[in-house]
KOLDO-991351 format. One record per residue: residue in one letter; x, y, z of N, C-alpha, C, O in turn; residue number from 1. Coordinates in nm, 2 decimals, padded with zeros to 4 digits. Layout:
residues N
+------+--------+--------+--------+--------+--------+--------+--------+--------+--------+--------+--------+--------+-----+
! rest !   n_xx !   n_yy !   n_zz !  ca_xx !  ca_yy !  ca_zz !   c_xx !   c_yy !   c_zz !   o_xx !   o_yy !   o_zz !  nr !
+------+--------+--------+--------+--------+--------+--------+--------+--------+--------+--------+--------+--------+-----+
!    a !      X !      Y !      Z !      X !      Y !      Z !      X !      Y !      Z !      X !      Y !      Z ! NUM !
...
+------+--------+--------+--------+--------+--------+--------+--------+--------+--------+--------+--------+--------+-----+
//
This chain:
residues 148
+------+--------+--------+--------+--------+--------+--------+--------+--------+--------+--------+--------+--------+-----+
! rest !   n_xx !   n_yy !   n_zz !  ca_xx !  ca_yy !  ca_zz !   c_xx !   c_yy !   c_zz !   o_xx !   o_yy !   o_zz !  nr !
+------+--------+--------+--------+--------+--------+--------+--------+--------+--------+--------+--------+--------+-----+
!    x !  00.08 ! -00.12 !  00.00 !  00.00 !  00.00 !  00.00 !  00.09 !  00.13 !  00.00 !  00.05 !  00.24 ! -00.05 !   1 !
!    x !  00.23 !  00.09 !  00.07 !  00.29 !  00.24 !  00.07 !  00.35 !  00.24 ! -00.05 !  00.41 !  00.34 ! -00.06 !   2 !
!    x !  00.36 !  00.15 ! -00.19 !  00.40 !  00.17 ! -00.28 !  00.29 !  00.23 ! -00.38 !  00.32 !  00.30 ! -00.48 !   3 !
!    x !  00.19 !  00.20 ! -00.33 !  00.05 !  00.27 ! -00.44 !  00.09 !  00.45 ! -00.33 !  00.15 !  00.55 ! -00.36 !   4 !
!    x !  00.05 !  00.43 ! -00.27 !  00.08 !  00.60 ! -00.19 !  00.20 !  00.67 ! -00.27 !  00.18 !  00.78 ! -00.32 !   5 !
!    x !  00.29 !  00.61 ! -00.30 !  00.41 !  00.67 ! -00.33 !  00.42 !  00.67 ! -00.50 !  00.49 !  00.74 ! -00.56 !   6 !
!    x !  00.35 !  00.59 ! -00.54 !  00.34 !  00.64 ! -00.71 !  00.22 !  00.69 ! -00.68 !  00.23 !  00.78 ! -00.75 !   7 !
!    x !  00.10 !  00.71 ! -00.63 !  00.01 !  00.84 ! -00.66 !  00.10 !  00.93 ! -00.64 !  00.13 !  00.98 ! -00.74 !   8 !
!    x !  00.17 !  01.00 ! -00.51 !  00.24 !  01.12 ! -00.50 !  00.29 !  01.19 ! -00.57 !  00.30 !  01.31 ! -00.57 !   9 !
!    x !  00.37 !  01.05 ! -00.68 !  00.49 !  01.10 ! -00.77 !  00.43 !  01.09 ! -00.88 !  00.49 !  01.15 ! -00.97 !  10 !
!    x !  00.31 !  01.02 ! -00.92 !  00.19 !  01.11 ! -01.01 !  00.16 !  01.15 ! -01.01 !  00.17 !  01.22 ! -01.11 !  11 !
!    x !  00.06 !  01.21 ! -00.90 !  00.05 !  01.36 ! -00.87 !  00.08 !  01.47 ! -00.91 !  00.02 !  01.56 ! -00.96 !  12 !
!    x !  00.24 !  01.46 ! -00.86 !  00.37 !  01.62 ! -00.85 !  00.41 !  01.59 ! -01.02 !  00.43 !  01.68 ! -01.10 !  13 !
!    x !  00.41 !  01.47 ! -01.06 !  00.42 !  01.44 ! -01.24 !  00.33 !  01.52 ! -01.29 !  00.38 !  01.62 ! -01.35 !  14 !
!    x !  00.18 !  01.51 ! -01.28 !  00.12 !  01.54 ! -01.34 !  00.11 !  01.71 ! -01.32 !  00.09 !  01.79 ! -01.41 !  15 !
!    x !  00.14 !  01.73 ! -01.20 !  00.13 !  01.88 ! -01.15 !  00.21 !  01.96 ! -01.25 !  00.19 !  02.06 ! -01.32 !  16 !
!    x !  00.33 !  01.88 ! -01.21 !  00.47 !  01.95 ! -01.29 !  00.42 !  01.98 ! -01.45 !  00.45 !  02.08 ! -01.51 !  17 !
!    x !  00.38 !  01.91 ! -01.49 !  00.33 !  01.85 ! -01.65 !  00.26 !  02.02 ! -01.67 !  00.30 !  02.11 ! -01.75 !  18 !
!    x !  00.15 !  02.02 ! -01.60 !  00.06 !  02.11 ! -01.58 !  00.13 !  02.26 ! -01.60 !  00.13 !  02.33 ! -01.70 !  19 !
!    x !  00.19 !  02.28 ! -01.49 !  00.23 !  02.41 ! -01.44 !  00.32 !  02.44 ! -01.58 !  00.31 !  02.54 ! -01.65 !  20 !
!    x !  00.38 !  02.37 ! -01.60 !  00.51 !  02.34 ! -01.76 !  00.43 !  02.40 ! -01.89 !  00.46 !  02.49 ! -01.96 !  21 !
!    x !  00.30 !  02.28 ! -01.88 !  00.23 !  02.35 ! -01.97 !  00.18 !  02.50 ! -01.98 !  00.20 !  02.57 ! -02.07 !  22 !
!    x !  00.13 !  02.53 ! -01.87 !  00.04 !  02.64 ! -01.87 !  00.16 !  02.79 ! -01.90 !  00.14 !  02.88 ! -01.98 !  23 !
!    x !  00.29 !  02.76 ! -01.82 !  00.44 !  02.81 ! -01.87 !  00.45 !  02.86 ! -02.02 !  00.45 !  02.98 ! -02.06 !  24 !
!    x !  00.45 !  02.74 ! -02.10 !  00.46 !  02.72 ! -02.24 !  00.35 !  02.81 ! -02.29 !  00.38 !  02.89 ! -02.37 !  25 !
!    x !  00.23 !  02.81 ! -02.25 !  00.14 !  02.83 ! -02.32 !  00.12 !  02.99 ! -02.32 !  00.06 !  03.04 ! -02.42 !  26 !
!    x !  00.17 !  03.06 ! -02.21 !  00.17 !  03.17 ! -02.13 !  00.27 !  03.24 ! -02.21 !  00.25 !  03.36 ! -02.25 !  27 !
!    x !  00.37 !  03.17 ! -02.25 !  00.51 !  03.22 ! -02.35 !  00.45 !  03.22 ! -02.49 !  00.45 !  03.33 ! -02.55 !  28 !
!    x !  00.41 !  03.12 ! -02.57 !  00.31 !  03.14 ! -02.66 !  00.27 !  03.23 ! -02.68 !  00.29 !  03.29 ! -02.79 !  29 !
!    x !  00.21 !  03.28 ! -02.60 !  00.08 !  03.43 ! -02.60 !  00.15 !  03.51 ! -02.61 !  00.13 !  03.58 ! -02.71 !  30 !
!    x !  00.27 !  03.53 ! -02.51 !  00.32 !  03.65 ! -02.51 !  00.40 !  03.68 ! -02.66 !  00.39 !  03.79 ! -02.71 !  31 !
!    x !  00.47 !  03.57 ! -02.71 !  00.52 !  03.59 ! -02.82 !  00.40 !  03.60 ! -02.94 !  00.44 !  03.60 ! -03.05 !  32 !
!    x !  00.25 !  03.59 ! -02.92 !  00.21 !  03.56 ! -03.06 !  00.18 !  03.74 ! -03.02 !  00.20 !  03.81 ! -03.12 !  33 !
!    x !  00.15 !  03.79 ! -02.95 !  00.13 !  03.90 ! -02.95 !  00.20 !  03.99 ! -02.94 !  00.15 !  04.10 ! -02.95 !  34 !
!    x !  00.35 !  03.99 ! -02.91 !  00.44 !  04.10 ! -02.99 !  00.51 !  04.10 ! -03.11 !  00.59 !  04.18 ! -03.16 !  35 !
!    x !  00.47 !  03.97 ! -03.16 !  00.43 !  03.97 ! -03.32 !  00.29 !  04.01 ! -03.40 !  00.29 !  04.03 ! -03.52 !  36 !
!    x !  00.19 !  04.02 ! -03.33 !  00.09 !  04.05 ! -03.37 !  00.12 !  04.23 ! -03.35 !  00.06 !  04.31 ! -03.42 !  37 !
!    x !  00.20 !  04.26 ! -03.25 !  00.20 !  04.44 ! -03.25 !  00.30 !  04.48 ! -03.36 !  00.30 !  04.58 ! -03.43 !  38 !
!    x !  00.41 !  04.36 ! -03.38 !  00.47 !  04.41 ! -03.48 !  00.47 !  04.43 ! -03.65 !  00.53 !  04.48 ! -03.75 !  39 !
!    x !  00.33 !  04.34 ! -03.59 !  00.28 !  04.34 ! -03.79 !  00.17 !  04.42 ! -03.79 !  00.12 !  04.44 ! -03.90 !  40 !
!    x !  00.12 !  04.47 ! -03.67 !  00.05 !  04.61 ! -03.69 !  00.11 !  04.72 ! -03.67 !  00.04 !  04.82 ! -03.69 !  41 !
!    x !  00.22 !  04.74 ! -03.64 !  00.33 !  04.86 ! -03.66 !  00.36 !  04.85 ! -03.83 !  00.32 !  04.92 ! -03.92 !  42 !
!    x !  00.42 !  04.78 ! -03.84 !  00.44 !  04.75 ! -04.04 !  00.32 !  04.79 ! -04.12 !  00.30 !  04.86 ! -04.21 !  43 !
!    x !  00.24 !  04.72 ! -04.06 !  00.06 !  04.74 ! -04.17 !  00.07 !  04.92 ! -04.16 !  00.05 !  04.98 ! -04.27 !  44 !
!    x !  00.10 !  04.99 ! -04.06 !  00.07 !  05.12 ! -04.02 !  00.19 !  05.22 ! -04.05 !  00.18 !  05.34 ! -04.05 !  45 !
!    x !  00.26 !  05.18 ! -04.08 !  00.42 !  05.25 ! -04.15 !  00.36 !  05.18 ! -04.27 !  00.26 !  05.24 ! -04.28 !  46 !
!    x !  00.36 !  05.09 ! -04.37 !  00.31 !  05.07 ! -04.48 !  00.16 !  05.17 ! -04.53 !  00.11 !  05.21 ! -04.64 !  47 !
!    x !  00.14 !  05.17 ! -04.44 !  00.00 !  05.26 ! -04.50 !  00.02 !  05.42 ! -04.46 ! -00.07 !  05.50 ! -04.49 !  48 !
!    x !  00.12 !  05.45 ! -04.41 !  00.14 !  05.63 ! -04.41 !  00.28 !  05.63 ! -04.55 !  00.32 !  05.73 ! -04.61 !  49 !
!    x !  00.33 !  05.49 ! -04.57 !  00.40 !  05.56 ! -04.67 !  00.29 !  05.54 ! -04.85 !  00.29 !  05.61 ! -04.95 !  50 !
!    x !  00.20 !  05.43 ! -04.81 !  00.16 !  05.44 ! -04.92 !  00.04 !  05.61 ! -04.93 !  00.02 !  05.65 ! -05.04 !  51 !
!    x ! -00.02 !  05.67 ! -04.82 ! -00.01 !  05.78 ! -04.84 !  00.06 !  05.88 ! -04.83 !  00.00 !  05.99 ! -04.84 !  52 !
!    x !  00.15 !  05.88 ! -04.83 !  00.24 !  06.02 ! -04.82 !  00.27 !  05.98 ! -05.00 !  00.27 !  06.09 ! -05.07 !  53 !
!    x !  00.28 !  05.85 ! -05.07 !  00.30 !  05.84 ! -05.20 !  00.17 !  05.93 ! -05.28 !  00.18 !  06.03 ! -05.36 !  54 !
!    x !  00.03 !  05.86 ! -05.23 ! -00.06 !  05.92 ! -05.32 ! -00.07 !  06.09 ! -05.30 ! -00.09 !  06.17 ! -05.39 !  55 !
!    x ! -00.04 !  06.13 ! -05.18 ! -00.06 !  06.29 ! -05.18 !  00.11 !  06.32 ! -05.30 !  00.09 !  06.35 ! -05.42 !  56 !
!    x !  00.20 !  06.31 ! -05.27 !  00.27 !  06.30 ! -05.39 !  00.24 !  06.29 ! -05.54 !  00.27 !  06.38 ! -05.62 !  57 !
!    x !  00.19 !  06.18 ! -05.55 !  00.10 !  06.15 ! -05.71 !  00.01 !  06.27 ! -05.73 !  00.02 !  06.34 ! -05.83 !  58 !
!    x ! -00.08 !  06.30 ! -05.62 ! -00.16 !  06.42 ! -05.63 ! -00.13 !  06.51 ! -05.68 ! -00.18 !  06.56 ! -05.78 !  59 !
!    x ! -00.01 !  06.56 ! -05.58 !  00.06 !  06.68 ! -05.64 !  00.15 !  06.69 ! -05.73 !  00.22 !  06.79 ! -05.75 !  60 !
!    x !  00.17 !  06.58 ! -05.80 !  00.28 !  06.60 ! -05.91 !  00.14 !  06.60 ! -06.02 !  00.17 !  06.64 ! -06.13 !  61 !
!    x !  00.03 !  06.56 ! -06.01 ! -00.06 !  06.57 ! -06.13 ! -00.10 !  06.68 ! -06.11 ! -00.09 !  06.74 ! -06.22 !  62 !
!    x ! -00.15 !  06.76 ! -06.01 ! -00.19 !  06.90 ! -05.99 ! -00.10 !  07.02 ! -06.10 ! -00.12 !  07.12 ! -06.17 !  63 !
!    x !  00.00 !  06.94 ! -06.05 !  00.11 !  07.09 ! -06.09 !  00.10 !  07.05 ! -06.24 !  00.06 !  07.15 ! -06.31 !  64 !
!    x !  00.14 !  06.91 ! -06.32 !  00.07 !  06.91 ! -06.43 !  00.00 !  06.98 ! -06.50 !  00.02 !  07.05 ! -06.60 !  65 !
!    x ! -00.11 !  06.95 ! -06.44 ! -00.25 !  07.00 ! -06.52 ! -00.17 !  07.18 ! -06.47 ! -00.14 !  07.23 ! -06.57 !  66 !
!    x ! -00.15 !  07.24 ! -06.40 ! -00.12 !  07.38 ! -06.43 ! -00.06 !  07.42 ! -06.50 ! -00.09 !  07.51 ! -06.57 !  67 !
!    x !  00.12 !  07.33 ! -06.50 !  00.18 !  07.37 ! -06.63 !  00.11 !  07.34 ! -06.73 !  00.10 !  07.44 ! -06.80 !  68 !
!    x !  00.04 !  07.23 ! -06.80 ! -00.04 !  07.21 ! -06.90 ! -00.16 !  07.32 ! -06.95 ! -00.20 !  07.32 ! -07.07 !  69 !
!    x ! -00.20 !  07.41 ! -06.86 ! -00.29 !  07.55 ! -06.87 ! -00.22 !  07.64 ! -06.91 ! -00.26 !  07.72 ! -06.99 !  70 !
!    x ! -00.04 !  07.63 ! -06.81 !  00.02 !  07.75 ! -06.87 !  00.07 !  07.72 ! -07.02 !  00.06 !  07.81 ! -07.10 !  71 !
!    x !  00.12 !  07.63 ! -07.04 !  00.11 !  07.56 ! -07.23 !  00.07 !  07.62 ! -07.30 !  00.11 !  07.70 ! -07.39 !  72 !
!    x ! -00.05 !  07.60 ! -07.25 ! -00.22 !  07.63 ! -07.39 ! -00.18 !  07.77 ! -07.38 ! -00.12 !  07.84 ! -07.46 !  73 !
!    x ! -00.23 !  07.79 ! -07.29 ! -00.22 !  08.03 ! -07.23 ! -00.06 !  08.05 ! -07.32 ! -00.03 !  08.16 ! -07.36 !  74 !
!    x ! -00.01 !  07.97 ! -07.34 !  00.12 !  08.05 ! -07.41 !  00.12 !  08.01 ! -07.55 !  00.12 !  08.10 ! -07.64 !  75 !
!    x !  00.10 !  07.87 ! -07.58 !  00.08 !  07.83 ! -07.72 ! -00.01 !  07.94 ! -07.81 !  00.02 !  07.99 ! -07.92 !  76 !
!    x ! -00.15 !  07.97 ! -07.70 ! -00.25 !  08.06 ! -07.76 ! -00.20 !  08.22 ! -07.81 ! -00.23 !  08.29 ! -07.92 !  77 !
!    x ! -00.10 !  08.26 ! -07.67 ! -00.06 !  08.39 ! -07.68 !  00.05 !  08.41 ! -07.81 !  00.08 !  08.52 ! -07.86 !  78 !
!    x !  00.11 !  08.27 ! -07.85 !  00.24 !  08.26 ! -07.93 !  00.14 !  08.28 ! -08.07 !  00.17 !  08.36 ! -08.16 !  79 !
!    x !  00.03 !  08.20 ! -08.09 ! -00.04 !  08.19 ! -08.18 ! -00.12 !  08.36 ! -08.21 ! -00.14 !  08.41 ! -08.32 !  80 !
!    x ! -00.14 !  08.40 ! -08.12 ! -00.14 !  08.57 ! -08.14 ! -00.09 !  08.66 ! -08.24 ! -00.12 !  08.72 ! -08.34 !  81 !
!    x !  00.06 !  08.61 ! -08.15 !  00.18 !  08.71 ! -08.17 !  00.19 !  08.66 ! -08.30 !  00.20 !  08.76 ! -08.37 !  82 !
!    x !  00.20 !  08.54 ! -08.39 !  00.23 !  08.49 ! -08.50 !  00.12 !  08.53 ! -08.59 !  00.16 !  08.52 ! -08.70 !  83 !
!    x !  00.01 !  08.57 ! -08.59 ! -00.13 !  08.61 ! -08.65 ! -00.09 !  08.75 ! -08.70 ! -00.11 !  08.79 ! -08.82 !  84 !
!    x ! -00.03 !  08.85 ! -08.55 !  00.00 !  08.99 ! -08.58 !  00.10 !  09.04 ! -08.68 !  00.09 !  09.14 ! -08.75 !  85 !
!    x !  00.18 !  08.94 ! -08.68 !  00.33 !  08.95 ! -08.73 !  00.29 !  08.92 ! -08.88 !  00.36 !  08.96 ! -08.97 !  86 !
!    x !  00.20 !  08.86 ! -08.89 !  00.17 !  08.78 ! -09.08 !  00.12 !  08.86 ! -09.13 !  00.14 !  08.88 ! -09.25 !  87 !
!    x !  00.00 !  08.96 ! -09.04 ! -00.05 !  09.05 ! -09.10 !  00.03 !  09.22 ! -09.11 ! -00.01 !  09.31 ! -09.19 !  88 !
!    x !  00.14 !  09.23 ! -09.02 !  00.22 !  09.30 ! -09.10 !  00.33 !  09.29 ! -09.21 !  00.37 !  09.38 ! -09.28 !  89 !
!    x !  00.35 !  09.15 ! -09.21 !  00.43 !  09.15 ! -09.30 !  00.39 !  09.09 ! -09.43 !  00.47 !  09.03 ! -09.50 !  90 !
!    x !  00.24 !  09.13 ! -09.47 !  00.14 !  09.14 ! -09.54 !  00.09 !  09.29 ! -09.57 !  00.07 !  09.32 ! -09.69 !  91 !
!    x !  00.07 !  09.37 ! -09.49 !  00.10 !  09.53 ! -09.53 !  00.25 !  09.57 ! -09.54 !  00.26 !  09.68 ! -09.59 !  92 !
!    x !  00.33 !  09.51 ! -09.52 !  00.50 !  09.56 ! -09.56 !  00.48 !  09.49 ! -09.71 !  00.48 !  09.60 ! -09.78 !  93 !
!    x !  00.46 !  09.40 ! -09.80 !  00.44 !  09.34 ! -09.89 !  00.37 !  09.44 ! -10.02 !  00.41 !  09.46 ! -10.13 !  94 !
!    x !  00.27 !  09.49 ! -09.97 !  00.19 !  09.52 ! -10.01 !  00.22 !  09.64 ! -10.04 !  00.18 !  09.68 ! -10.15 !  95 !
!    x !  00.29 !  09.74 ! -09.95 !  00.37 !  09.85 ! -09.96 !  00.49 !  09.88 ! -10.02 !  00.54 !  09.99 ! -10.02 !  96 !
!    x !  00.56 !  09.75 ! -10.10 !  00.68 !  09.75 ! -10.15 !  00.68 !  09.82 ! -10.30 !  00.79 !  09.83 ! -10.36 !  97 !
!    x !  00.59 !  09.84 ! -10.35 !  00.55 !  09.84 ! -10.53 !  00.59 !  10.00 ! -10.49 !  00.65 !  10.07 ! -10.57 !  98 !
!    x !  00.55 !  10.03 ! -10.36 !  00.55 !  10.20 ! -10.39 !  00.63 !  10.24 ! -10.29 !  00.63 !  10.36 ! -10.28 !  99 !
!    x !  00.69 !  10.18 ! -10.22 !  00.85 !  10.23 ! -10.12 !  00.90 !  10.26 ! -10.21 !  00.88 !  10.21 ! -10.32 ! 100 !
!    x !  00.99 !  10.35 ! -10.19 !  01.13 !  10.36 ! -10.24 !  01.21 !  10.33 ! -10.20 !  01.22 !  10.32 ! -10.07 ! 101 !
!    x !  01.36 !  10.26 ! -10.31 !  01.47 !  10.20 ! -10.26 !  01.50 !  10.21 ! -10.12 !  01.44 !  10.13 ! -10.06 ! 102 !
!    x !  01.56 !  10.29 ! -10.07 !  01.57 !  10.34 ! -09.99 !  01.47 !  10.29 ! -09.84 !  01.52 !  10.32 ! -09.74 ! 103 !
!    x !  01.38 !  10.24 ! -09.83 !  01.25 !  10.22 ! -09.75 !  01.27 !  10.06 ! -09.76 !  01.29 !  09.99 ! -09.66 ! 104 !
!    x !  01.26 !  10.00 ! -09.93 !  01.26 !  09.86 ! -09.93 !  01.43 !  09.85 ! -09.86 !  01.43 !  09.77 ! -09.77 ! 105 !
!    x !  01.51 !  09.90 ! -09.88 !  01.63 !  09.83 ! -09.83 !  01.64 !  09.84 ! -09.71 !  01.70 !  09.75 ! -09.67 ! 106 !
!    x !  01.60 !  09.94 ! -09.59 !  01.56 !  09.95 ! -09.46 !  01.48 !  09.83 ! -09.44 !  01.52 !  09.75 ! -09.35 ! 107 !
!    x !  01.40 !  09.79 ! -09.51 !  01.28 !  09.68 ! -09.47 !  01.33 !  09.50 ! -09.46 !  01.30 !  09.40 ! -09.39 ! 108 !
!    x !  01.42 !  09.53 ! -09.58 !  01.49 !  09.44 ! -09.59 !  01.58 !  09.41 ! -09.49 !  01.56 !  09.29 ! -09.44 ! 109 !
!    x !  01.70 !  09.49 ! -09.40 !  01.78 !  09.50 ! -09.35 !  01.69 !  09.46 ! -09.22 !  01.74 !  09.36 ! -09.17 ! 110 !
!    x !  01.60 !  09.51 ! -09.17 !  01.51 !  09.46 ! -09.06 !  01.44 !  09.30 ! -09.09 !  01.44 !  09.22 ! -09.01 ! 111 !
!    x !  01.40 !  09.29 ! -09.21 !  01.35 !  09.17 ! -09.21 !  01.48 !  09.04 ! -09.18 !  01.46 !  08.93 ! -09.11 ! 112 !
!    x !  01.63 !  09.07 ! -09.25 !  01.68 !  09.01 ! -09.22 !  01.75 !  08.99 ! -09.04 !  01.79 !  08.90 ! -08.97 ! 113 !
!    x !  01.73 !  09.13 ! -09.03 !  01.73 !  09.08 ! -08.88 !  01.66 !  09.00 ! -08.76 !  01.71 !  08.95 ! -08.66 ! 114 !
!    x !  01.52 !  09.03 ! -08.81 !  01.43 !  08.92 ! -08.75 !  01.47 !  08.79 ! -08.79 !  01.46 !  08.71 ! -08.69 ! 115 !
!    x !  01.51 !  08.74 ! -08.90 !  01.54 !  08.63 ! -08.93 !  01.67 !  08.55 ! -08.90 !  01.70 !  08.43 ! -08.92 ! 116 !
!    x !  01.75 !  08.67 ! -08.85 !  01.85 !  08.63 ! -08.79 !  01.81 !  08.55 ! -08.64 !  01.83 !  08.43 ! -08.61 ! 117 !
!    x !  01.76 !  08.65 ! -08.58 !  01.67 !  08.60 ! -08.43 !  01.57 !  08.53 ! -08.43 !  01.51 !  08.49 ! -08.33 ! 118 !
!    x !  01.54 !  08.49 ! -08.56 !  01.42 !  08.35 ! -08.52 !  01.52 !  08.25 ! -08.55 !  01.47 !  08.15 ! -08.50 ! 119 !
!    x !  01.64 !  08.23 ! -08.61 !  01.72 !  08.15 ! -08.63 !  01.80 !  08.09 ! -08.50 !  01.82 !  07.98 ! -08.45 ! 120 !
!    x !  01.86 !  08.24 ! -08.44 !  01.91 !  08.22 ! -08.29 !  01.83 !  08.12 ! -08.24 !  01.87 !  08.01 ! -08.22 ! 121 !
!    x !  01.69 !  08.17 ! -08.21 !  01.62 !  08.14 ! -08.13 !  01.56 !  07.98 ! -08.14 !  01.51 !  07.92 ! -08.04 ! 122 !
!    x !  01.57 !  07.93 ! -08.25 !  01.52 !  07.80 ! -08.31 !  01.61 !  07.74 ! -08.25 !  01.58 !  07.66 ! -08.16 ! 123 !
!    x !  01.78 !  07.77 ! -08.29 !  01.87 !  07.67 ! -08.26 !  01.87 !  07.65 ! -08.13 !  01.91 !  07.55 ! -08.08 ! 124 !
!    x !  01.83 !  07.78 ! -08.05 !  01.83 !  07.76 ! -07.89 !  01.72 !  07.65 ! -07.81 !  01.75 !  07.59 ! -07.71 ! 125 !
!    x !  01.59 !  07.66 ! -07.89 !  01.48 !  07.58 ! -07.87 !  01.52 !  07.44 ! -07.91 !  01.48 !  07.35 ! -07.83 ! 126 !
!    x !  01.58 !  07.40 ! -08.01 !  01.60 !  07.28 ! -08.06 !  01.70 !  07.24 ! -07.95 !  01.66 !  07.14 ! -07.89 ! 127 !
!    x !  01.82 !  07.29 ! -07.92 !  01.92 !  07.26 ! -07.81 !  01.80 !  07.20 ! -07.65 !  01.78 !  07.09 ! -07.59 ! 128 !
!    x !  01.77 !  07.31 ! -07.64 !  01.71 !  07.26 ! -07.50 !  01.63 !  07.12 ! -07.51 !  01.62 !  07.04 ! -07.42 ! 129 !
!    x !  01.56 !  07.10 ! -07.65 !  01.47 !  07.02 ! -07.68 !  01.51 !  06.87 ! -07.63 !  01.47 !  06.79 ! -07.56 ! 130 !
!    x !  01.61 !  06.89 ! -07.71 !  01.75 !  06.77 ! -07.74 !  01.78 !  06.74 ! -07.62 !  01.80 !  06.62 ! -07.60 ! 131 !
!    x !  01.81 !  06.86 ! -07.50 !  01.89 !  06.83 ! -07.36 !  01.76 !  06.72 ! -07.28 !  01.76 !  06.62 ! -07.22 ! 132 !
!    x !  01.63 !  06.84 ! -07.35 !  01.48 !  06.77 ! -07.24 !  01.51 !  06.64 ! -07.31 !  01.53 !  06.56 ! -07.21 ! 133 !
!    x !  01.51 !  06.58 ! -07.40 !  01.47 !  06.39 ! -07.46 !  01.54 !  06.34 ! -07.40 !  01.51 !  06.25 ! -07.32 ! 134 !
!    x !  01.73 !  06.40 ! -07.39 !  01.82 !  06.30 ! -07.31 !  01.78 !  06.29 ! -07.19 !  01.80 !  06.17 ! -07.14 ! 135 !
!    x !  01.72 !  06.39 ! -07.11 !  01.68 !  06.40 ! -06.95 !  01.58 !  06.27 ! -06.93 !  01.58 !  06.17 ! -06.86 ! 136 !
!    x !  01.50 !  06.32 ! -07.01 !  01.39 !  06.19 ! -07.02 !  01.46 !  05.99 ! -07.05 !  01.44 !  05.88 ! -07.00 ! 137 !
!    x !  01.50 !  06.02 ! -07.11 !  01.56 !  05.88 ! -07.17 !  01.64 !  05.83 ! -07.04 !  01.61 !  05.72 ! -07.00 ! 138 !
!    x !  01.77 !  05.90 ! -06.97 !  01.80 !  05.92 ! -06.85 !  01.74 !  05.84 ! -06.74 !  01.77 !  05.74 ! -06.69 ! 139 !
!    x !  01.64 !  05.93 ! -06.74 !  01.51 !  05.92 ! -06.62 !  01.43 !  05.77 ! -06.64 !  01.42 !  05.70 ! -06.55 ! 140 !
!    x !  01.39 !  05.75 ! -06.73 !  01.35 !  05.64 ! -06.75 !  01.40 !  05.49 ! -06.77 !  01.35 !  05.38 ! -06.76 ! 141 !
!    x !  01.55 !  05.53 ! -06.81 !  01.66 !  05.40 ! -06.81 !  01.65 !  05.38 ! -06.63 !  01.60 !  05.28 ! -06.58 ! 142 !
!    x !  01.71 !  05.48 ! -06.55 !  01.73 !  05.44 ! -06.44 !  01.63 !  05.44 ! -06.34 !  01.66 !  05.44 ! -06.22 ! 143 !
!    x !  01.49 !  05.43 ! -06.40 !  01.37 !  05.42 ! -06.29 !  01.39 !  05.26 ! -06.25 !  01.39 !  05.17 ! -06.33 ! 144 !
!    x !  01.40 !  05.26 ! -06.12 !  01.34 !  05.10 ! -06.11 !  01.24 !  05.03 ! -06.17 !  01.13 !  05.08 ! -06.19 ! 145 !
!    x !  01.28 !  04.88 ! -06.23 !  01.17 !  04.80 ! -06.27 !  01.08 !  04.75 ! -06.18 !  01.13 !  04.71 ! -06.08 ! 146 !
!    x !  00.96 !  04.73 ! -06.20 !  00.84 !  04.69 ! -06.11 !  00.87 !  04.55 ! -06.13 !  00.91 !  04.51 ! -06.24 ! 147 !
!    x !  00.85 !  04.45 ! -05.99 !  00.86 !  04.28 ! -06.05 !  00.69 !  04.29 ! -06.07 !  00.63 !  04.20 ! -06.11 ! 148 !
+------+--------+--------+--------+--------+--------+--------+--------+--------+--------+--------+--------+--------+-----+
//
């Protein structure tokens, strides 16, 4: 009988130990499933302030777009003006030449070639920048990261 006494005991404190071990383990469990669970809600939450701080960016890089694209048009339009005014005087200079005198046409001449000197400057200067803007672009686009 004192041998049944003595393996209940030491089943008992077995089973106890077993117990308390477990509940240990399980206690540790928790605590680690939940500062993993804080840590992938800190990421979810830094993931989602960068993906908006991205879209107000996208915002404002289309914003300013569409403005430069207004100021375009407002200049294309005003360019388109100035080129309207300029044809119609040099459509009354034309028209005026039968009855200038030498002297008047070669003045006119001497100005017309000078404008033509400066739309020439001016072309080669536009074409240059043009050329610098494609390389910038081609640039820009070789070295953007690829999306997988």
């Amino acid at each position: 009988m004192k041998n049944w006494i003595l393996a209940a005991v030491v089943a008992a404190v077995f089973a106890g130990g077993w117990w308390a071990g477990s509940v240990h383990e399980q206690a540790g469990w928790q605590a680690e499933k939940l500062a993993m669970s804080a840590e992938r809600d800190r990421q979810i939450n830094e993931a989602r302030r960068a993906e908006a701080a991205m879209r107000e960016q996208i915002r404002k890089v289309q914003a300013d777009a569409a403005e430069r694209e207004k100021r375009i048009t407002a200049d294309a339009a005003a360019a388109g003006r100035a080129a309207g005014r300029l044809r119609d005087e040099i459509a009354g200079l034309r028209r005026g030449l039968s009855a200038a005198t030498a002297e008047a046409n070669r003045r006119t001449a001497d100005a017309a070639l000078d404008v033509f000197q400066q739309c020439t400057d001016e072309y080669r200067s536009v074409a240059e920048a043009a050329d610098q803007h494609a390389s910038d672009a081609v640039t820009l686009d070789q070295a953007w990261p690829e999306s997988n």
